[in-house]
C-alpha positions, -999 to +999 in steps of 0.1 A: -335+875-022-300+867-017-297+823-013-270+808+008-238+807-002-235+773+009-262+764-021-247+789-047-212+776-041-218+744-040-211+716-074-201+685-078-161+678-085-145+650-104-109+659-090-102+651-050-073+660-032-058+627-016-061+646+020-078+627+047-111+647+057-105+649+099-130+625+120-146+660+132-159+667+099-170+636+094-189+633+121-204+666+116-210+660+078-235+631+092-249+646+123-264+673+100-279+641+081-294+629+118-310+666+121-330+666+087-363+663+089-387+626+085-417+618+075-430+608+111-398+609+123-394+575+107-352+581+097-351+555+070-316+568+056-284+544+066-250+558+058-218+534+054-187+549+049-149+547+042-117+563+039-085+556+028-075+543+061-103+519+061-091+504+030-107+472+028-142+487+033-133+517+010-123+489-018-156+471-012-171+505-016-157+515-051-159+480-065-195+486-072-185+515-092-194+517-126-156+519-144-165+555-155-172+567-122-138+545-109-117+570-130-119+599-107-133+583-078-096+570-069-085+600-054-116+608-031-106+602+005-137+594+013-168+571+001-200+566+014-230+545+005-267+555+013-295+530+021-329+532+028-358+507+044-370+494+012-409+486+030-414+525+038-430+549+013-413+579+019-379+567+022-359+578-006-375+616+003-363+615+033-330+603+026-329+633-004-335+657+029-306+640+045-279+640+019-296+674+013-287+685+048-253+669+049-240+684+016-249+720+029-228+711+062-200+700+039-199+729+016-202+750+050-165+735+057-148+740+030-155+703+016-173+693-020-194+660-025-202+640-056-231+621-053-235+592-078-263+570-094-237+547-116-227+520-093-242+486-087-268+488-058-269+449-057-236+446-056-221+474-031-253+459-009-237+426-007-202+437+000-215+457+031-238+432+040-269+456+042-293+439+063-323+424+046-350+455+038-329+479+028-316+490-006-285+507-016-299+544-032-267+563-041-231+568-038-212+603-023-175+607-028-166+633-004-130+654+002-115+686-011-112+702-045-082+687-059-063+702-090-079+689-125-050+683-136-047+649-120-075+639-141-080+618-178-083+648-208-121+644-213-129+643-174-110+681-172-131+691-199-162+678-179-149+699-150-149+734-170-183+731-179-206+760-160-231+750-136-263+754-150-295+753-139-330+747-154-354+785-152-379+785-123-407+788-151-399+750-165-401+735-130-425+759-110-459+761-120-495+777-105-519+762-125-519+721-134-508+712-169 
């Protein structure tokens, strides 16, 4: 069975070309995120975003960035920061379908996104003021490949590695362990 190119294609790059991404792509990259599918059609998933020519919110957005993740982030043209309700049970699922959605919409146009966990959720919540009941869950930088070049020594070797996956037979099982 042949998968999607849009899954087979897709990784997460360190090294972002400084070009703008267009407002059309943006708003497509999140109306594929509206479109994913909710556990009682609940949408718990909140997306704030930046680019570079929203720099004030695009500073508050990599200040919560752990300084390893700061490195290469400075080039990506665009940052965004998920939240979820924090009361409903299946809202980090459904935000996974989301994100889920939205990365196969940006791979789809030519675009690559780098989802991170090291950031401070606490602290990126405050400086976007995210209402009371929602948490901050992840980070996405989001723009095109850029040359590896324009990254530290270590970070280009990071970028070199293959993409590998686990087998089906360590994560897919018929029976219960």
């Amino acid at each position: 069975m042949k998968l999607l190119k849009t899954i087979t294609e897709r990784y997460s790059p360190r090294a972002f070309d400084s070009n703008a991404v267009e407002k059309e792509k943006i708003e497509a990259m999140f109306e594929a995120a509206r479109w994913a599918p909710s556990s009682r059609n609940n949408q718990p998933w909140r997306f704030f975003y930046a680019t570079k020519d929203n720099q004030e919110t695009w500073d508050k957005l990599f200040d919560s960035l752990v300084e390893f993740n700061q490195i290469w982030v400075q080039n990506a043209p665009l940052l965004i920061m998920t939240a979820v309700e924090n009361n409903y049970h299946h809202a980090h699922h459904d935000l996974g379908l989301a994100v889920g959605n939205m990365m196969n919409q940006v791979s789809e146009m030519g675009l690559h996104m780098h989802q991170m966990g090291g950031f401070d959720p606490v602290k990126a919540g405050e400086n976007m003021n995210l209402p009371d009941g929602f948490e901050a869950v992840t980070m996405i930088a989001v723009g095109y490949k850029g040359d590896i070049s324009i990254l530290p020594e270590n970070f280009q070797e990071m970028e070199k590695q293959a993409r590998e996956r686990k087998p089906l037979e360590e994560i897919v099982f018929t029976k219960a362990l």
